[in-house]
N, CA, C and O atoms as a GROMACS GRO file, in nm:
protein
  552
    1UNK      N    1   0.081  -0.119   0.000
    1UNK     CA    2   0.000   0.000   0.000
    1UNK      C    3   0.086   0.126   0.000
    1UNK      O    4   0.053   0.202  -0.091
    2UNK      N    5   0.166   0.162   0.060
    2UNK     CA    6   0.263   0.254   0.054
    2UNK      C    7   0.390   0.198   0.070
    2UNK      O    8   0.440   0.140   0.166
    3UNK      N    9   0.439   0.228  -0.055
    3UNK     CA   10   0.587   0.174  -0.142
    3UNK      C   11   0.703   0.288  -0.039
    3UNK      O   12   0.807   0.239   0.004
    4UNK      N   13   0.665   0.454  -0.008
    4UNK     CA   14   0.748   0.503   0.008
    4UNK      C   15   0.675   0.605   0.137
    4UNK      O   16   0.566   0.663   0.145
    5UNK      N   17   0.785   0.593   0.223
    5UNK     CA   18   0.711   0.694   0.357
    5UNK      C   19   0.802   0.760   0.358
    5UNK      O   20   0.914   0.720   0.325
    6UNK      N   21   0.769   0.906   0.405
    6UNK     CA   22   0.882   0.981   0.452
    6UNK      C   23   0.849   1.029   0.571
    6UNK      O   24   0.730   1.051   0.591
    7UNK      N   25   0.953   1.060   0.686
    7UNK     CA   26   0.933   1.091   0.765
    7UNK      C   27   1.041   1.216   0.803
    7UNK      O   28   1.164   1.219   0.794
    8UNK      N   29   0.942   1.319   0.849
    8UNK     CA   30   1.012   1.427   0.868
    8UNK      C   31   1.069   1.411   1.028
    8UNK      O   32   1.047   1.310   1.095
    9UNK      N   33   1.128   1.501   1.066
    9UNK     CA   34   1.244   1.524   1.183
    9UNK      C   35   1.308   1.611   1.178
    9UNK      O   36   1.380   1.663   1.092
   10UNK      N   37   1.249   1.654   1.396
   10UNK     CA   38   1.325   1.779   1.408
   10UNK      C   39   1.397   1.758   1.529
   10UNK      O   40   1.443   1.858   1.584
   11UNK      N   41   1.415   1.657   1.574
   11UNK     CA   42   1.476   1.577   1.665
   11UNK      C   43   1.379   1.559   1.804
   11UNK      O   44   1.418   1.485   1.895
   12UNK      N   45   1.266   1.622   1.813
   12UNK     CA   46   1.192   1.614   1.927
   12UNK      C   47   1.118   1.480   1.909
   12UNK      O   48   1.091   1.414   1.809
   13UNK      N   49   1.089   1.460   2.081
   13UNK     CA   50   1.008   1.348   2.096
   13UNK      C   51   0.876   1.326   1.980
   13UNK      O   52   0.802   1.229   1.973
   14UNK      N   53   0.876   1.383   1.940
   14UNK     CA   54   0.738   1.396   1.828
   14UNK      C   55   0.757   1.310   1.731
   14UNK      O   56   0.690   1.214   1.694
   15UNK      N   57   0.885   1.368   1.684
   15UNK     CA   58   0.986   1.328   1.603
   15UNK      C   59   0.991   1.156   1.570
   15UNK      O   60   0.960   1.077   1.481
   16UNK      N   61   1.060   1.157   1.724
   16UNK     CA   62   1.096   0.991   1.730
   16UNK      C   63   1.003   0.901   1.753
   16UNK      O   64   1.009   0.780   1.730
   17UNK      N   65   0.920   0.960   1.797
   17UNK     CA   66   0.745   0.860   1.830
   17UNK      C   67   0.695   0.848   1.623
   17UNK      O   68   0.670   0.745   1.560
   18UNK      N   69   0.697   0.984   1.574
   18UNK     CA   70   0.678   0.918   1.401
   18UNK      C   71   0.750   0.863   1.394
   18UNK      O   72   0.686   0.759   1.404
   19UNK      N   73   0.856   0.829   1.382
   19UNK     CA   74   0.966   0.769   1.320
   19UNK      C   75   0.934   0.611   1.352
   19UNK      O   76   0.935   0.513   1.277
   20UNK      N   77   0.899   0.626   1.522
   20UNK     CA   78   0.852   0.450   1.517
   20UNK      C   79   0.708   0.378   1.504
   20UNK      O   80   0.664   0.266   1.528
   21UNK      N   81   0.649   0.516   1.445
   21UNK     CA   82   0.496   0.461   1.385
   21UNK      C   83   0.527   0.431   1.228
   21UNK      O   84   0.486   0.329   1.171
   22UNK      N   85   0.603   0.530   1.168
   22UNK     CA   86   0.679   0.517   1.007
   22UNK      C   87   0.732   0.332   0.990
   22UNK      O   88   0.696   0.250   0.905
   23UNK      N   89   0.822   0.316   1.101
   23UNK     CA   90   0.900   0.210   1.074
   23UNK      C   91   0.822   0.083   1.091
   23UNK      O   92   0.848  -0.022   1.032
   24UNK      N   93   0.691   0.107   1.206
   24UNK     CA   94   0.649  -0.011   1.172
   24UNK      C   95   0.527  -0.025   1.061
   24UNK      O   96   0.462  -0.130   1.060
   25UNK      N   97   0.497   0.080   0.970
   25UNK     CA   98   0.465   0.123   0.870
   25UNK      C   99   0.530   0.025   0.739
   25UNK      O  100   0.484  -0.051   0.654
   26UNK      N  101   0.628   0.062   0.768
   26UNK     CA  102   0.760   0.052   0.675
   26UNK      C  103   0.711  -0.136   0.698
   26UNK      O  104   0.626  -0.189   0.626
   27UNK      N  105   0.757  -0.182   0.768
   27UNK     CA  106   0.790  -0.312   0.774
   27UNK      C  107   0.655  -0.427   0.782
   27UNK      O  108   0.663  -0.549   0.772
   28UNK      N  109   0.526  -0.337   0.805
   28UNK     CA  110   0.402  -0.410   0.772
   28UNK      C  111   0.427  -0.424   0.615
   28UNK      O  112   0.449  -0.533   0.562
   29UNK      N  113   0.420  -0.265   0.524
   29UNK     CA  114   0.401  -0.299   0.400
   29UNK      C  115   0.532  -0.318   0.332
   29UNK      O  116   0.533  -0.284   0.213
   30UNK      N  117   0.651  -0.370   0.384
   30UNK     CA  118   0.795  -0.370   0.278
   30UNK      C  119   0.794  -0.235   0.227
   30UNK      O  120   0.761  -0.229   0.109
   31UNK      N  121   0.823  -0.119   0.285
   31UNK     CA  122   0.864   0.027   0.242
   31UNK      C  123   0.988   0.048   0.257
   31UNK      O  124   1.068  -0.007   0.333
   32UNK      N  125   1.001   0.123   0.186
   32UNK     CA  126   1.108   0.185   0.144
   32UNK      C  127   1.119   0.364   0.248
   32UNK      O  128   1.055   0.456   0.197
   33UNK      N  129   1.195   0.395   0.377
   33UNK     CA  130   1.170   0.492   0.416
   33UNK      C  131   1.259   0.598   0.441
   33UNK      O  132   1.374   0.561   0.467
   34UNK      N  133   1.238   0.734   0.439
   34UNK     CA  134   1.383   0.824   0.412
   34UNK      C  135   1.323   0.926   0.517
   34UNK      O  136   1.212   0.978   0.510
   35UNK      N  137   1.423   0.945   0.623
   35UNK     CA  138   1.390   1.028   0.748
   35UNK      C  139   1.462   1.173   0.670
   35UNK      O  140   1.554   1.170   0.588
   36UNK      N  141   1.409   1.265   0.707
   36UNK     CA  142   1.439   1.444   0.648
   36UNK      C  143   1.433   1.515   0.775
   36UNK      O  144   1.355   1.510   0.870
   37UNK      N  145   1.575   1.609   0.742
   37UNK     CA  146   1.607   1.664   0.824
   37UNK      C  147   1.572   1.789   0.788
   37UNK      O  148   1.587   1.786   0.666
   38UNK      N  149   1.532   1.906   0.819
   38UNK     CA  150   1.484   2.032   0.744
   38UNK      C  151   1.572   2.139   0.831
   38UNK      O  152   1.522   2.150   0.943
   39UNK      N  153   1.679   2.217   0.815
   39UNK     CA  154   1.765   2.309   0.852
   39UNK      C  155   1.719   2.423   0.788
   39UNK      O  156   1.749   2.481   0.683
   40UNK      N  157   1.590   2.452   0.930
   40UNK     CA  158   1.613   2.626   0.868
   40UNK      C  159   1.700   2.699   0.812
   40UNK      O  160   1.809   2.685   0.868
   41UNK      N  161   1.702   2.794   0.699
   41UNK     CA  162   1.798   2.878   0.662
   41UNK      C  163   1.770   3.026   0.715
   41UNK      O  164   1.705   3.114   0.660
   42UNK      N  165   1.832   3.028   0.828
   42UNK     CA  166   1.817   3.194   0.898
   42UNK      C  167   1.915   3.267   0.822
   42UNK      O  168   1.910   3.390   0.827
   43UNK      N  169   2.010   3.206   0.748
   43UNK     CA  170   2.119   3.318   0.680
   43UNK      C  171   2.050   3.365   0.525
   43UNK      O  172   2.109   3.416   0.429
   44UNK      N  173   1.972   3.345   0.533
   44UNK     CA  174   1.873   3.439   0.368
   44UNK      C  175   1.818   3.555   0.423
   44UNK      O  176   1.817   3.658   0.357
   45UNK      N  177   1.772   3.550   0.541
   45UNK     CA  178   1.694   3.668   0.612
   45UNK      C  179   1.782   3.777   0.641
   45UNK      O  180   1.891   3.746   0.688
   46UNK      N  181   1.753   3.912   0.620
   46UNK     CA  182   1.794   4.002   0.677
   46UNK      C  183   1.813   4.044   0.874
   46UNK      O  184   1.745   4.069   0.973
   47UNK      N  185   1.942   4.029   0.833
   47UNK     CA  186   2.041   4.013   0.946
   47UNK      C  187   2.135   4.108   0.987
   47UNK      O  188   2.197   4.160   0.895
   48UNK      N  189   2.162   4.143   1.096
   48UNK     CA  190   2.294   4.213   1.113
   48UNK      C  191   2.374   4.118   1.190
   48UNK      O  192   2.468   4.174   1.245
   49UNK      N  193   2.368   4.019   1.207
   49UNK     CA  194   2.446   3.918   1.296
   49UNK      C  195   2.524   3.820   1.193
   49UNK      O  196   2.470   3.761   1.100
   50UNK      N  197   2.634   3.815   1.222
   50UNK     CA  198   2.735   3.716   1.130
   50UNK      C  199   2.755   3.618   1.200
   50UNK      O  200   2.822   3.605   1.302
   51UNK      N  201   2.656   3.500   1.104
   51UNK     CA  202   2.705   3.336   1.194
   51UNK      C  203   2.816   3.277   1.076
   51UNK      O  204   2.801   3.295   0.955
   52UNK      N  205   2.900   3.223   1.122
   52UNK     CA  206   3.006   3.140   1.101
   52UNK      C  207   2.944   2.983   1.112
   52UNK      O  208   2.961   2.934   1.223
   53UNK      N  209   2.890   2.916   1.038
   53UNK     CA  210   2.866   2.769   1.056
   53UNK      C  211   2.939   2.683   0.936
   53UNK      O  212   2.945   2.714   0.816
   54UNK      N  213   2.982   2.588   0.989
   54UNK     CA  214   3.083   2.537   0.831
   54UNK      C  215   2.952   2.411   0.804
   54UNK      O  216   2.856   2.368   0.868
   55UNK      N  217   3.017   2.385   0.669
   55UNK     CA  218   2.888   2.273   0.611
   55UNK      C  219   2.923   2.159   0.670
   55UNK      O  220   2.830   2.079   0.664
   56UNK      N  221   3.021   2.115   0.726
   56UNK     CA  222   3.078   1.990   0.786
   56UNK      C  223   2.976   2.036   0.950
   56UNK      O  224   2.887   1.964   0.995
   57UNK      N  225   3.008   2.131   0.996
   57UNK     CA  226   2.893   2.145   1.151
   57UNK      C  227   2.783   2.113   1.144
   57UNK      O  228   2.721   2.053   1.232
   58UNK      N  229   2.733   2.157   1.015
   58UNK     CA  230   2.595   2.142   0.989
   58UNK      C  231   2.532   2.002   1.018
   58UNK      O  232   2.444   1.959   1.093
   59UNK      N  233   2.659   1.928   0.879
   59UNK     CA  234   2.582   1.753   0.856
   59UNK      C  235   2.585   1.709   1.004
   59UNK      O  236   2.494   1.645   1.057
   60UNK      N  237   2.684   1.742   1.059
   60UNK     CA  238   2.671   1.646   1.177
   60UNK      C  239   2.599   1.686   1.291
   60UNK      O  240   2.634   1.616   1.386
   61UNK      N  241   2.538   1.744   1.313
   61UNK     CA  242   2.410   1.798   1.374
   61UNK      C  243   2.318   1.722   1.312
   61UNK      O  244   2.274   1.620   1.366
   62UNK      N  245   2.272   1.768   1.178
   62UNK     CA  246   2.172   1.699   1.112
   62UNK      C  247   2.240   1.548   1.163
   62UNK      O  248   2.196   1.479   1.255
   63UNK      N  249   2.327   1.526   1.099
   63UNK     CA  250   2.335   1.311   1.154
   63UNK      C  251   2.296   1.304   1.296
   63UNK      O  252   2.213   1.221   1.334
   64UNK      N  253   2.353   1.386   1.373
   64UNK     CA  254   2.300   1.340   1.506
   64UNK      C  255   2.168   1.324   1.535
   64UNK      O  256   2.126   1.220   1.586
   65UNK      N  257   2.098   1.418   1.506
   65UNK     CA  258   1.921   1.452   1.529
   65UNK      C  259   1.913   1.329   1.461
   65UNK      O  260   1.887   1.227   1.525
   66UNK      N  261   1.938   1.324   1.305
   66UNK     CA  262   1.893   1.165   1.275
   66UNK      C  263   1.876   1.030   1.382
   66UNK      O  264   1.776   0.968   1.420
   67UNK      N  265   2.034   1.015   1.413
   67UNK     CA  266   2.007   0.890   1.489
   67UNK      C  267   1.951   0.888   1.600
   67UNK      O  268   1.910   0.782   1.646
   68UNK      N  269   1.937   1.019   1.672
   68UNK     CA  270   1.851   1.034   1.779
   68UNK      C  271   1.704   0.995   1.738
   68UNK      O  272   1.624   0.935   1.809
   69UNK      N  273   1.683   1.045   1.593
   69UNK     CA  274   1.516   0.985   1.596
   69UNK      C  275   1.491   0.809   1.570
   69UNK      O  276   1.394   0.734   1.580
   70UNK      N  277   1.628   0.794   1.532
   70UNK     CA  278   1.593   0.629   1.507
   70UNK      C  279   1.672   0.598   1.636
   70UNK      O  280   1.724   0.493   1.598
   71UNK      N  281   1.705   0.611   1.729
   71UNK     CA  282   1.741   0.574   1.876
   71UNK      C  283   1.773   0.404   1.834
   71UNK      O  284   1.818   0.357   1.730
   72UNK      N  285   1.745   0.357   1.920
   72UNK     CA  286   1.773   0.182   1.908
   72UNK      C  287   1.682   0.100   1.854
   72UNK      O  288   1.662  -0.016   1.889
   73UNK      N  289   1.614   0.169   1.757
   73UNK     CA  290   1.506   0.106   1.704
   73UNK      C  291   1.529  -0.024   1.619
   73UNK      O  292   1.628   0.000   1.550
   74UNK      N  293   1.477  -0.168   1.586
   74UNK     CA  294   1.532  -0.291   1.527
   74UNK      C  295   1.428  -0.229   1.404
   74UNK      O  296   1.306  -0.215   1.407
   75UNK      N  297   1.532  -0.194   1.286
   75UNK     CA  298   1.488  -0.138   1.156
   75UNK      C  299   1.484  -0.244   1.082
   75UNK      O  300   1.445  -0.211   0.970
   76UNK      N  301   1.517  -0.418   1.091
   76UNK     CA  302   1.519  -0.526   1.084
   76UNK      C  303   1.554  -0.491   0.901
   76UNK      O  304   1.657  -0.428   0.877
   77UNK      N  305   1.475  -0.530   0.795
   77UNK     CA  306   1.579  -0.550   0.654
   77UNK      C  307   1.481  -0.397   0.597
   77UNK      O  308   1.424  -0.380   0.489
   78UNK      N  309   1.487  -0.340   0.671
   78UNK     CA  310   1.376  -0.178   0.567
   78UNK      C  311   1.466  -0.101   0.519
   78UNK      O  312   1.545  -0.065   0.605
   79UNK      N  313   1.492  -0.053   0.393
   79UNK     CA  314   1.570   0.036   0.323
   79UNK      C  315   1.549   0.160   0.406
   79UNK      O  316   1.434   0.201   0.387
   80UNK      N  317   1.620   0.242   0.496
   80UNK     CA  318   1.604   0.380   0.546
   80UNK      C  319   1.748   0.419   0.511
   80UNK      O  320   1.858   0.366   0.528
   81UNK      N  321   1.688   0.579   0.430
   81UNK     CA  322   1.801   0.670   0.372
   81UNK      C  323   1.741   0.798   0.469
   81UNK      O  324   1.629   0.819   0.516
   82UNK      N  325   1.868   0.874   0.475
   82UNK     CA  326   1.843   0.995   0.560
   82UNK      C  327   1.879   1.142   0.462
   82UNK      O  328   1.979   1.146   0.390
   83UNK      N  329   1.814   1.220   0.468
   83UNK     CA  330   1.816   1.308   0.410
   83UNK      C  331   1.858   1.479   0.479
   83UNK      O  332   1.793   1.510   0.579
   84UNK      N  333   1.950   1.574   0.433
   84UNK     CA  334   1.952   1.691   0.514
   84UNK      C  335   1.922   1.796   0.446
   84UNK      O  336   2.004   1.818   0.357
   85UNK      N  337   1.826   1.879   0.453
   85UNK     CA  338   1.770   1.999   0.378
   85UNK      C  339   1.802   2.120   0.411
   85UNK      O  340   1.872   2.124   0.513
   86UNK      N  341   1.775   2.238   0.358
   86UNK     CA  342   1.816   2.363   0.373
   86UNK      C  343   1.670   2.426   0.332
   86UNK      O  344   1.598   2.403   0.235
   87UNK      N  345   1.651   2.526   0.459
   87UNK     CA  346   1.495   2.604   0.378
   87UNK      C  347   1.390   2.607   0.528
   87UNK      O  348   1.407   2.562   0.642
   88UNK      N  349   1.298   2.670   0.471
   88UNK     CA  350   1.146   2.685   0.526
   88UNK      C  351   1.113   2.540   0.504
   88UNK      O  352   1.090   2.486   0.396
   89UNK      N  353   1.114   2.482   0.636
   89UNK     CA  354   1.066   2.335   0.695
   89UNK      C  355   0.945   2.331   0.610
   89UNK      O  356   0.951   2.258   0.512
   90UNK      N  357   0.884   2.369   0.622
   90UNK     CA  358   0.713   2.339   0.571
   90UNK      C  359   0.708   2.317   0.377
   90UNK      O  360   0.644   2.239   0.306
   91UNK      N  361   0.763   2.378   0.360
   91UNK     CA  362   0.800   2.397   0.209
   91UNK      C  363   0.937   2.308   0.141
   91UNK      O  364   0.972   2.298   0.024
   92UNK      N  365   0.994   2.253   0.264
   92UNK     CA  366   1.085   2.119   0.198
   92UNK      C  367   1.044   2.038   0.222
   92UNK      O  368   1.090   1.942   0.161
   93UNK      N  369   0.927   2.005   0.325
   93UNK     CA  370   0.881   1.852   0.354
   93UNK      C  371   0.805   1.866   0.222
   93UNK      O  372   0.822   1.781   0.134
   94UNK      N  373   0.720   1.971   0.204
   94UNK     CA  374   0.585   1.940   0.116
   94UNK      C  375   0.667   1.895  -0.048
   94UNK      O  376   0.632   1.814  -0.133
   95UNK      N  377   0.783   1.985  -0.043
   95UNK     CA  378   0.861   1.906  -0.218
   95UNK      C  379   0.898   1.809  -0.219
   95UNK      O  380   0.915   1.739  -0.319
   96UNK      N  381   0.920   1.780  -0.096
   96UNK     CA  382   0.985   1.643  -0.097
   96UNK      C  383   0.894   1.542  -0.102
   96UNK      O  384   0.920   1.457  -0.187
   97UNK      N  385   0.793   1.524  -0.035
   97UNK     CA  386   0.691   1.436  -0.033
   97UNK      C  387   0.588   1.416  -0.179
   97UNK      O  388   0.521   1.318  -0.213
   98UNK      N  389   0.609   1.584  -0.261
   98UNK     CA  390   0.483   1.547  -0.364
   98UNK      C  391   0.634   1.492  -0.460
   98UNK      O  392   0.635   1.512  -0.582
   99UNK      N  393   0.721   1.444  -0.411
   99UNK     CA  394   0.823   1.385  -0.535
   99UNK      C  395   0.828   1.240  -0.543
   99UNK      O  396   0.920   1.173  -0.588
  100UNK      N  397   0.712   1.196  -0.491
  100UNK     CA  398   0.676   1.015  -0.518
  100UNK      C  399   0.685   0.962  -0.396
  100UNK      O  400   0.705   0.840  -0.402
  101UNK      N  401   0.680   1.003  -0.294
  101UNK     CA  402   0.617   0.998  -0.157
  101UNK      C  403   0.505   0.938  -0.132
  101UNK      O  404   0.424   1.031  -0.135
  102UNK      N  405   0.430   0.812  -0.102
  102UNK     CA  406   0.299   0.784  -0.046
  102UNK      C  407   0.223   0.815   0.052
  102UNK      O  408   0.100   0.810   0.052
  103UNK      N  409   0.317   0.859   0.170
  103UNK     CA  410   0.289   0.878   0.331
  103UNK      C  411   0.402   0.955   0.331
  103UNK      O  412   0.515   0.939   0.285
  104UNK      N  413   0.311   1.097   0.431
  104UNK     CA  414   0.418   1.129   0.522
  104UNK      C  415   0.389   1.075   0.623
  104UNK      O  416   0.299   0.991   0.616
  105UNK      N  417   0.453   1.102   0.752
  105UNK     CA  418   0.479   1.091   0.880
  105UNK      C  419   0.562   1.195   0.963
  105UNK      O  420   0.670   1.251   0.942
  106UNK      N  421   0.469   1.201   1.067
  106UNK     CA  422   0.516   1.343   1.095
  106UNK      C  423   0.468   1.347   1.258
  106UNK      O  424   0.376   1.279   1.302
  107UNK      N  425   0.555   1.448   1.345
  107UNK     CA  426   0.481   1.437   1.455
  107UNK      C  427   0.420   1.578   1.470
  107UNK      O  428   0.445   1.676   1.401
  108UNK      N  429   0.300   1.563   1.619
  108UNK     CA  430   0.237   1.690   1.622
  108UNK      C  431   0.261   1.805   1.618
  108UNK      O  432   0.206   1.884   1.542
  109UNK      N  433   0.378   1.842   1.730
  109UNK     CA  434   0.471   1.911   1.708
  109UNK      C  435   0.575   1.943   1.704
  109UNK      O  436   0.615   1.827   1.692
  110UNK      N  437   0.716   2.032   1.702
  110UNK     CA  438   0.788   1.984   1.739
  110UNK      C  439   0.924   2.108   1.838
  110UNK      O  440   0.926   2.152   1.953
  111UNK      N  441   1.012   2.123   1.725
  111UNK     CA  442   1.081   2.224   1.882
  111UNK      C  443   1.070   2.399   1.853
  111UNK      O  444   1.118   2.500   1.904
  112UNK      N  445   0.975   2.367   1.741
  112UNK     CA  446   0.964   2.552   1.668
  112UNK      C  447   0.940   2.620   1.827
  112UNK      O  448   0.954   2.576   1.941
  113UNK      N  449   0.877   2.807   1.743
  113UNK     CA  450   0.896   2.873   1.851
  113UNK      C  451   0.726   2.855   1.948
  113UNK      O  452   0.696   2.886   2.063
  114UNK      N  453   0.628   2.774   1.810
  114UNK     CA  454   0.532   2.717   1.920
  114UNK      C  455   0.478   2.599   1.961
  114UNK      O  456   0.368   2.545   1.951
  115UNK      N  457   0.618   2.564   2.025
  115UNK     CA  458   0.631   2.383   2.032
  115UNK      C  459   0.514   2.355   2.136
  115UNK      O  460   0.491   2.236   2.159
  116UNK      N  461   0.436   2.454   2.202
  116UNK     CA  462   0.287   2.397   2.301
  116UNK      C  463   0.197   2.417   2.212
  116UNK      O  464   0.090   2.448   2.266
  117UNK      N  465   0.193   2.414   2.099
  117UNK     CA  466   0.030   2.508   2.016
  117UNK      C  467  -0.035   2.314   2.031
  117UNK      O  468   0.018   2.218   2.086
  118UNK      N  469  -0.126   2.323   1.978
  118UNK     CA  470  -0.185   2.193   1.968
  118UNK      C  471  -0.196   2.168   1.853
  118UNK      O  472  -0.293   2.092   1.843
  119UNK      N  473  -0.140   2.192   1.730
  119UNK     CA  474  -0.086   2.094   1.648
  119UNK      C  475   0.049   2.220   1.610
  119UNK      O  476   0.043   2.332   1.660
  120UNK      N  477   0.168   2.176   1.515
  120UNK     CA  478   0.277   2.275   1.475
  120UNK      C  479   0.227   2.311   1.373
  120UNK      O  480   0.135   2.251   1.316
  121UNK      N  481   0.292   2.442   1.323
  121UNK     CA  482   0.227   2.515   1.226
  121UNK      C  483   0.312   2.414   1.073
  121UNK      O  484   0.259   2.405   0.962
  122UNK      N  485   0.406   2.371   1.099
  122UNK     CA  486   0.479   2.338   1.032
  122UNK      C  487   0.366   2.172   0.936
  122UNK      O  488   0.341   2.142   0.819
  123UNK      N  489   0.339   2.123   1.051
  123UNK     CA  490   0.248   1.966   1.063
  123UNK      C  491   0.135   2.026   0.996
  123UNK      O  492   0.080   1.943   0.923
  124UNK      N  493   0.072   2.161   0.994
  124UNK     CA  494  -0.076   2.227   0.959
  124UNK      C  495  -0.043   2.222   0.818
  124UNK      O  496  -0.100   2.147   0.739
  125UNK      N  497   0.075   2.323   0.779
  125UNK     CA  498   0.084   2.330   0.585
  125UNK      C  499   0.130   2.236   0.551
  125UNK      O  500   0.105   2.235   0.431
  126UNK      N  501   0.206   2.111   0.583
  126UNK     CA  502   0.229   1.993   0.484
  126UNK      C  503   0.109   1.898   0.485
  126UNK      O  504   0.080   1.826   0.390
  127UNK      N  505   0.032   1.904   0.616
  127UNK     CA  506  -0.090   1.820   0.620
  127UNK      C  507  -0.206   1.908   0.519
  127UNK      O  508  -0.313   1.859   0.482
  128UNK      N  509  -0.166   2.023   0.491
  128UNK     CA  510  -0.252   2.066   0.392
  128UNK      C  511  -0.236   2.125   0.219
  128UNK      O  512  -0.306   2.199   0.150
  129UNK      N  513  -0.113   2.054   0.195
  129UNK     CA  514  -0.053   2.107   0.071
  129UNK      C  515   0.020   1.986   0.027
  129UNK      O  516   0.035   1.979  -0.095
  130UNK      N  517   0.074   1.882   0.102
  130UNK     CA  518   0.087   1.751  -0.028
  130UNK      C  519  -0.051   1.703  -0.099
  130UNK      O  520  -0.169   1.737  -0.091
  131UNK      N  521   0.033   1.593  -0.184
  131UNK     CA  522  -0.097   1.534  -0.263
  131UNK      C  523  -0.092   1.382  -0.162
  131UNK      O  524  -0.198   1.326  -0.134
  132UNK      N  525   0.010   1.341  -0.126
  132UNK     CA  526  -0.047   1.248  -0.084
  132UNK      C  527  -0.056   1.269   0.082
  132UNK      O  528  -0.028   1.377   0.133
  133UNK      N  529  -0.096   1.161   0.155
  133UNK     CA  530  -0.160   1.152   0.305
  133UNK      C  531  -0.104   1.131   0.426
  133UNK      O  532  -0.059   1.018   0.445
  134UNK      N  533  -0.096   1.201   0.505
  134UNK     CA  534  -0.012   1.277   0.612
  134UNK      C  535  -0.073   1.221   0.747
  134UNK      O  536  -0.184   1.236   0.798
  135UNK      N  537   0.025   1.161   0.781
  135UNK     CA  538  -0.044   1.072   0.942
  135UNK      C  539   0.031   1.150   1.049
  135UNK      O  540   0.153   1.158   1.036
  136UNK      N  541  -0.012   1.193   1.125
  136UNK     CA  542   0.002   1.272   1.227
  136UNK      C  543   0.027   1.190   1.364
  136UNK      O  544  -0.069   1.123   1.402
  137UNK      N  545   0.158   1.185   1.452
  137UNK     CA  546   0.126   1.107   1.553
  137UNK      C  547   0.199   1.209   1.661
  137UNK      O  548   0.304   1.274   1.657
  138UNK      N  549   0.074   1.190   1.780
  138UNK     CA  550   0.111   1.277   1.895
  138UNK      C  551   0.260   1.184   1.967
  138UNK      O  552   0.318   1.229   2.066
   0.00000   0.00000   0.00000
């Protein structure tokens, strides 16, 4: 039923609770699943502050948050690729997903600046702008 899940990640518990609704997703239907990392880009915005971040700091942040969302999880024989993005979170999950994506997966919310709202604003526009179907897990 779904060949391809993606699951977004922002390293919060939200995060890692999709990740292990995705995987056993993944391994009911033989999927194929690719966890995304979405790295705001605050350096496009008008700024007077000079950050220094090298692209090597970056990945490995992004890798870390990764394996933090797959923690010790038994991923047993499921193809999972990890992915690291640059951009407005909401607008790289949603390209990424209408690019042959079946499922997202996603959690409610996560560490934005309104990580108490009752759902994330981020979870609101991809649950309302892919084509395909967006499972939400608290």
């Amino acid at each position: 039923m779904y060949k391809k899940i993606l699951v977004a990640t922002d390293g919060s518990d939200y995060s890692k609770r999709a990740f292990e609704v995705a995987l056993e997703m993944a391994k009911r239907f033989q999927s194929e699943l690719e966890i995304l990392h979405v790295i705001q880009d605050y350096m496009k915005g008008e700024s007077n502050v000079e950050v220094r971040i090298t692209k090597e700091q970056v990945e490995a942040v992004s890798k870390e948050i990764m394996e933090r969302t797959k923690g010790e999880a038994d991923t047993g024989e499921i193809s999972i690729t990890t992915k690291t993005a640059f951009g407005y979170p909401a607008s790289v999950i949603i390209e990424e997903a209408n690019f042959g994506f079946d499922l997202v997966v996603m959690g409610t919310k996560g560490h934005g600046p309104w990580g108490g709202a009752i759902m994330g604003s981020v979870t609101q526009r991809v649950a309302g702008a892919t084509v395909c179907p967006v499972l939400v897990v608290k």
